[in-house]
C-alpha angles and dihedrals in degrees: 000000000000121000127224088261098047085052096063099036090060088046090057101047089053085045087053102047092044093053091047084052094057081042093069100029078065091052105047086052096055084053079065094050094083107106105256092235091061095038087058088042090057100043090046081052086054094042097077092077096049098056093052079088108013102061124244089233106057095246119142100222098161089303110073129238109266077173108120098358109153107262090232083059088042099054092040099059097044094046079054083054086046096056099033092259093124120024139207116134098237104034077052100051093040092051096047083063096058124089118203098274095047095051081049090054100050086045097046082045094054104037088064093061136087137223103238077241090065100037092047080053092050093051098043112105091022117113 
């Protein structure tokens, strides 16, 4: 049986967890506190590193289209470069500079574009 002390130390510790939860609930949403346009100015500025390699245009030449990837799947695998999870020297070395915004930034910014593929598709059919 648990004794009184048990009892609130339990209680503390819950207290504790749900309020580091909150904590980072908070967090995450000040992440999302930056203006969007901001947040998109900041990830086309970062950008520039990035299509040095992926290509502006969506086309998978060798190096694949990181043009219009959802920013959940963006920031995933470059957390797994981060960690050594994927790897790939540069995309290894690129993904362990960036801090969480930044990595929020480059995904809101790409996941707005287009391959020219996909916006030629989108225009087909309109006068």
């Amino acid at each position: 049986m648990m004794t009184e002390g048990y009892r609130r130390h339990g209680m503390v510790l819950l207290t504790a967890l749900l309020l580091g939860m909150a904590a980072d609930v908070a967090t995450r949403s000040g992440a999302h506190a930056q203006s969007a346009p901001d947040k998109l100015a900041y990830g086309k500025h970062l950008s520039q590193e990035c299509t040095t390699c992926h290509r502006r245009d969506g086309a998978d030449k060798g190096i694949p289209s990181i043009i219009g990837l959802k920013e959940d799947f963006f920031v995933t695998t470059m957390k797994f470069y981060q960690t050594g999870a994927r790897t790939n020297q540069t995309m290894n070395s690129v993904a362990q500079a960036l801090n969480e915004e930044q990595l929020q930034a480059l995904a809101a910014y790409f996941a707005t574009l287009k391959s020219e593929a996909q916006a030629g598709k989108s225009t087909k059919g309109k006068k």
